[in-house]
NUDOSE-143944 format. One record per residue: y, x, z of N, C-alpha, C in turn; residue number from 0; residue in three letters; chain. Coordinates in Angstrom, 3 decimals. Atoms other than C-alpha are relative to their C-alpha. Last residue first. Layout:
NUDOSE-143944
       nc2       nc1       nc3      cac2      cac1      cac3       cc2       cc1       cc3  seq  type  mol
         Y         X         Z         Y         X         Z         Y         X         Z  NUM   ALA    A
...
end
This chain:
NUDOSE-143944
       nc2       nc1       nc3      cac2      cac1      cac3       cc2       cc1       cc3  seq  type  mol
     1.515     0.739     0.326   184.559   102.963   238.102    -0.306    -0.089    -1.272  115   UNK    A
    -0.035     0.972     1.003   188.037   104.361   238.830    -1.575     0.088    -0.006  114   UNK    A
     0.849    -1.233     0.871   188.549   106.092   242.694    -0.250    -0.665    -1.177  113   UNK    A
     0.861     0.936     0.386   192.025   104.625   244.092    -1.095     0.733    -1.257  112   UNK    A
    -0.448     0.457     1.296   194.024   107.429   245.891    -0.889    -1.044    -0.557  111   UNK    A
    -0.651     1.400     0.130   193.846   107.117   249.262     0.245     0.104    -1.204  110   UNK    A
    -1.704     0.212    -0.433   193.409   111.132   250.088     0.517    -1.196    -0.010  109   UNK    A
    -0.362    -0.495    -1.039   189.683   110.814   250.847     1.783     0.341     0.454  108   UNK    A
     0.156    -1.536     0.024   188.911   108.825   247.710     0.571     0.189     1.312  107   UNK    A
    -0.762    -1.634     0.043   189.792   105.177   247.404    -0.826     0.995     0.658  106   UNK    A
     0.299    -1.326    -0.469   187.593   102.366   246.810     0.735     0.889    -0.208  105   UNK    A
    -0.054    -1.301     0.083   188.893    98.919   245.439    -0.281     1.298     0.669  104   UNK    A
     0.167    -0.889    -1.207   187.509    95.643   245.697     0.078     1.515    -0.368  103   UNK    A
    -1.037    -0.678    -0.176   188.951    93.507   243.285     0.086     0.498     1.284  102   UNK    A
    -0.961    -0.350     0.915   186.054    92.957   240.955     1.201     0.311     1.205  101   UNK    A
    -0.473     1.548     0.992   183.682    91.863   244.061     0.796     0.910    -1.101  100   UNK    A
    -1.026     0.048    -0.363   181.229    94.946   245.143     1.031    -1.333    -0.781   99   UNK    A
    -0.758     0.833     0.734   177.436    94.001   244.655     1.369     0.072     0.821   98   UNK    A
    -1.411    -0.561    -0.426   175.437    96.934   245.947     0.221    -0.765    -1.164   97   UNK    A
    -0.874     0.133     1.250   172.002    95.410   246.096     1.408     0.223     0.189   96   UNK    A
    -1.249     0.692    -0.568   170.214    96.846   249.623     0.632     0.141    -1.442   95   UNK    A
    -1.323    -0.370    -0.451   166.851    98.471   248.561     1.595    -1.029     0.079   94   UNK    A
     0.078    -1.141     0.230   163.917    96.264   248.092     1.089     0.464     0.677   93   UNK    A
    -1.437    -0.006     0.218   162.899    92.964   249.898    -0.233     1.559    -0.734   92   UNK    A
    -0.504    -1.026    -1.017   159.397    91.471   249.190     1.348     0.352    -0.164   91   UNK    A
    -1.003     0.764    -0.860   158.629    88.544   246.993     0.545     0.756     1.118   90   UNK    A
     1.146    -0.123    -0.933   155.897    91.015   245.086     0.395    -1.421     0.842   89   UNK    A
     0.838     0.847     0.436   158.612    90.803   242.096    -0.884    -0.384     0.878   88   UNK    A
     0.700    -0.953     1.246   161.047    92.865   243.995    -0.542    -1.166    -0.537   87   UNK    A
     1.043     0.676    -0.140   164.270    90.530   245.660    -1.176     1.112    -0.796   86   UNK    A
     0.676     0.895     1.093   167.378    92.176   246.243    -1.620    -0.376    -0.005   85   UNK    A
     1.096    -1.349     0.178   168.990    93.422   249.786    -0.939    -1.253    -1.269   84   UNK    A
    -0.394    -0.736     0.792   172.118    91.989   250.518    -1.087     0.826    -0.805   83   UNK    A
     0.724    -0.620    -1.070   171.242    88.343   251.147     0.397     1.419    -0.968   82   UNK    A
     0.581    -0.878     0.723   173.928    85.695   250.527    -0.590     1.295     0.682   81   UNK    A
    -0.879    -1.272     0.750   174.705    83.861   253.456    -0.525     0.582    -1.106   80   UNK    A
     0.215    -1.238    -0.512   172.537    80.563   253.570     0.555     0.545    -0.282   79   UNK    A
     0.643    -0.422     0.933   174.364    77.314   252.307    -0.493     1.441     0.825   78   UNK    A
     0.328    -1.523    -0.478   175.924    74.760   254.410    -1.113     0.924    -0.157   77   UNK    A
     2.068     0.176     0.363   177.401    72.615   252.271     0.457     1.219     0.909   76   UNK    A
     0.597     0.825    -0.711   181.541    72.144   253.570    -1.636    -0.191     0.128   75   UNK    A
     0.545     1.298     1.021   182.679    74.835   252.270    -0.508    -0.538     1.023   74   UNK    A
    -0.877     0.993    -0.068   184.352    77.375   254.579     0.026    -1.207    -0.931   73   UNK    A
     0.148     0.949    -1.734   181.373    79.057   256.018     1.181    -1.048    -0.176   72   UNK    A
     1.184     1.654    -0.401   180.229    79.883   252.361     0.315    -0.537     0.728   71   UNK    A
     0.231     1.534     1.239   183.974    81.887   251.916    -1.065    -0.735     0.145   70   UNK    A
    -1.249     0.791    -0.576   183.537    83.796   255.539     0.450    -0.994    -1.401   69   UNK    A
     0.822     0.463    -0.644   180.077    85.298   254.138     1.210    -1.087     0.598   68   UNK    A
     0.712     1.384     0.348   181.286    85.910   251.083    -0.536    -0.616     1.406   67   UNK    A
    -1.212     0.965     0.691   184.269    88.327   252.834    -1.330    -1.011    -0.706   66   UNK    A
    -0.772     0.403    -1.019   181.660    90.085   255.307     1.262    -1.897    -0.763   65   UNK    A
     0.946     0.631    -0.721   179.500    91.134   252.492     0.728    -1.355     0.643   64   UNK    A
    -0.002     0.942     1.125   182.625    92.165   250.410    -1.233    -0.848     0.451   63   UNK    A
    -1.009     0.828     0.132   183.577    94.153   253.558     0.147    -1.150    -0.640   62   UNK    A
    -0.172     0.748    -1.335   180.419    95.265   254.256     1.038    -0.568    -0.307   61   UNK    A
     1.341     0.994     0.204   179.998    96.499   250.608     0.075    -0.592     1.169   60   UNK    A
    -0.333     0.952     0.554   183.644    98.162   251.106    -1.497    -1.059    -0.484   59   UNK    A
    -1.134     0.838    -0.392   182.475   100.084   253.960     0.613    -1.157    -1.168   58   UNK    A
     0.633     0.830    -1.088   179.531   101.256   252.544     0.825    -1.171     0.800   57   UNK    A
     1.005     0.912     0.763   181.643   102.594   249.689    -0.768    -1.411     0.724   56   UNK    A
    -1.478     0.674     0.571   184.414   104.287   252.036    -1.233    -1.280    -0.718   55   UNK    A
    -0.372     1.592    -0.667   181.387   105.383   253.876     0.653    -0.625    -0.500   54   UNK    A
     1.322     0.860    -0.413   179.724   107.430   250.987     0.457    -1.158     1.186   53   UNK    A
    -0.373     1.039     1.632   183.406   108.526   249.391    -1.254    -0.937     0.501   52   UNK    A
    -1.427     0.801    -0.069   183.609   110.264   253.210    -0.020    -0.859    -0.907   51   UNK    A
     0.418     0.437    -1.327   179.914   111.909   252.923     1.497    -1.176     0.431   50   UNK    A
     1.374     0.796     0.535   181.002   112.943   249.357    -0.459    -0.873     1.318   49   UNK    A
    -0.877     0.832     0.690   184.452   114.578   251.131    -1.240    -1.382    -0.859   48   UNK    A
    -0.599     1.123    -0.692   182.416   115.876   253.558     0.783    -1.066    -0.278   47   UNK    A
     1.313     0.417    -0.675   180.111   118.057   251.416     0.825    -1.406     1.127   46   UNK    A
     0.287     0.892     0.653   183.381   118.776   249.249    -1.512    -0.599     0.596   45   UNK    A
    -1.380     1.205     0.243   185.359   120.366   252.294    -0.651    -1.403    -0.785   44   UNK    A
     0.112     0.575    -1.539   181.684   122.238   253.909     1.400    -1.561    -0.717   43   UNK    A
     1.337     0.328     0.003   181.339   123.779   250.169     0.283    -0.994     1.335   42   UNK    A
    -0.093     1.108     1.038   185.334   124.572   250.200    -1.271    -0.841    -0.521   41   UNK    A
    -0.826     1.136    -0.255   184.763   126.042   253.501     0.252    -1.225    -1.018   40   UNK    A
     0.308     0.428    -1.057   182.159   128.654   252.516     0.689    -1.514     0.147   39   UNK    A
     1.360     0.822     0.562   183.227   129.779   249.215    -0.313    -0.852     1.191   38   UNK    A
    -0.911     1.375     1.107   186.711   130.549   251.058    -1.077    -1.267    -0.362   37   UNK    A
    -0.367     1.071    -0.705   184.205   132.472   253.977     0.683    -1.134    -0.876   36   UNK    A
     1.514     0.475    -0.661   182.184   134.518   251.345     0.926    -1.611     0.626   35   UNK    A
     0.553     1.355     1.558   185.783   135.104   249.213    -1.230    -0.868     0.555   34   UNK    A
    -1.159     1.235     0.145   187.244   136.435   252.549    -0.568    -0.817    -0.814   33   UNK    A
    -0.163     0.430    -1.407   184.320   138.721   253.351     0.634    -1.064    -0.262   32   UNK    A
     1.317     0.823     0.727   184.327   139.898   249.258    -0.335    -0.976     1.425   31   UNK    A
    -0.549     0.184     0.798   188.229   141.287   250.542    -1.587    -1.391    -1.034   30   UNK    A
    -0.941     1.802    -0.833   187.257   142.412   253.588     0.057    -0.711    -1.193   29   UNK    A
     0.683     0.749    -0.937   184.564   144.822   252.190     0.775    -1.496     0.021   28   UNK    A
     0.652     0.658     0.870   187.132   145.652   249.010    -1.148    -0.642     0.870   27   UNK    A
    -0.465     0.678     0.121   188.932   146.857   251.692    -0.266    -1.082    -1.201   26   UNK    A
    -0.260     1.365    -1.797   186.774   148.404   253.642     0.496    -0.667    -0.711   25   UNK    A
     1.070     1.006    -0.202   185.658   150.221   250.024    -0.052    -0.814     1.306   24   UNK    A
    -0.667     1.055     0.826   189.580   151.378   249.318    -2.066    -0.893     0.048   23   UNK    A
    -1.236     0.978    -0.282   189.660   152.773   252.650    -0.574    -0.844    -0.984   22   UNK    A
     0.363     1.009    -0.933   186.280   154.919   252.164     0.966    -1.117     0.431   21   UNK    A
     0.973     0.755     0.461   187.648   156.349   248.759    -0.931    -0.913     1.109   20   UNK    A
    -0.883     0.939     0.551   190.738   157.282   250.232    -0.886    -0.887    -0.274   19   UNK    A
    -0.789     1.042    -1.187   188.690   158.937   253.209     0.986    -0.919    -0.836   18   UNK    A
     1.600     1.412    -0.554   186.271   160.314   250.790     0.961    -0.870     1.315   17   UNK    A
     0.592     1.248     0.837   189.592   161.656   248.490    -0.888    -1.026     0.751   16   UNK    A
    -0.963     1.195     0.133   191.365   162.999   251.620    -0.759    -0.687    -1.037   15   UNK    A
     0.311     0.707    -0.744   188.220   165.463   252.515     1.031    -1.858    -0.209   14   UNK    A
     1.246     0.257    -0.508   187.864   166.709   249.527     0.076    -1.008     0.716   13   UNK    A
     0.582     0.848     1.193   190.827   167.824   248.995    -0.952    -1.279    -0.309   12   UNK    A
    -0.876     0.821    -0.220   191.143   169.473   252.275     0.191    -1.345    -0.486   11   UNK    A
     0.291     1.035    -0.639   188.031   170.771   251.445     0.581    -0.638     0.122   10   UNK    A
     0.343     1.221     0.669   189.854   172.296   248.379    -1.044    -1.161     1.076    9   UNK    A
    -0.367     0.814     0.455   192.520   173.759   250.403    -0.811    -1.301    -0.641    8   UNK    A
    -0.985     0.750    -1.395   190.270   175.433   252.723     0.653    -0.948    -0.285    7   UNK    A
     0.849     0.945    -0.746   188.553   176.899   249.923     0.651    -0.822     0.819    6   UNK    A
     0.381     0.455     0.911   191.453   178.203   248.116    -0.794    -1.226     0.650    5   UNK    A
    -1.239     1.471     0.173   192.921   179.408   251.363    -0.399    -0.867    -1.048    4   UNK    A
    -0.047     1.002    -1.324   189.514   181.365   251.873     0.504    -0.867    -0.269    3   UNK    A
     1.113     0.858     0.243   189.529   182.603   248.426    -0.122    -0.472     1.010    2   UNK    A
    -0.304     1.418     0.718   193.171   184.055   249.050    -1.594    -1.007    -0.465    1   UNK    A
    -0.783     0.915    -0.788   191.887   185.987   251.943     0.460    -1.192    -0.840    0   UNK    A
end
C-alpha cells in the first residue's frame, strides 16, 4: 500500500513539473512573439522615417528650384530657369542635379535639423 502512495505521489510530481515546465515555455513563446512584433515595427518605423528624410529632401530641392526660379523672374534679363537635371557629355540630360542653396536646411522626422 505504501508503494502505491509512493507512486501516486511521484506522478503527482511528475505531473506538476511538465505543467511548470509547459508554462514557463508559453511564456517564453509570448515573450520571442513580442520581440518578433518589436523587431517588426521598428523596421516599418525606420523604413518610413528614410522614406520621410527622402521627401523632406525632395521637398527642399523644389523649394530651392522654386526659389531660383522666382529670383531670375525678378531681374530684368530674361534668362531661362535653371535646369535641374545635368548635362552628360552626349548633350543629353542625366539624373536630376541636387543643388540645395547653403541655407536650406533639412530636418529629420521630429524637426530637428539633419547636419551635412
Amino acid at each position: 500500500m505504501q508503494a502505491i502512495k509512493e507512486k501516486l505521489s511521484d506522478m503527482n510530481a511528475i505531473r506538476k513539473a511538465k505543467a511548470a515546465a509547459k508554462e514557463e515555455e508559453k511564456a517564453e513563446k509570448e515573450y520571442a512573439k513580442a520581440r518578433v512584433e518589436v523587431a517588426h515595427e521598428v523596421r516599418m518605423a525606420r523604413e518610413k522615417e528614410a522614406e520621410m528624410d527622402f521627401h523632406v529632401a525632395k521637398a527642399a530641392d523644389k523649394a530651392a528650384l522654386h526659389e531660383a526660379k522666382l529670383s531670375s523672374h525678378s531681374h530684368d534679363e530674361q534668362q531661362p530657369p535653371p535646369s535641374s537635371y545635368a548635362a552628360t557629355p552626349d548633350g543629353g540630360a542625366d539624373l536630376p542635379a541636387t543643388s540645395r542653396p547653403p541655407s536650406a536646411t533639412i530636418l529629420d522626422a521630429q524637426g530637428n535639423p539633419i547636419s551635412q
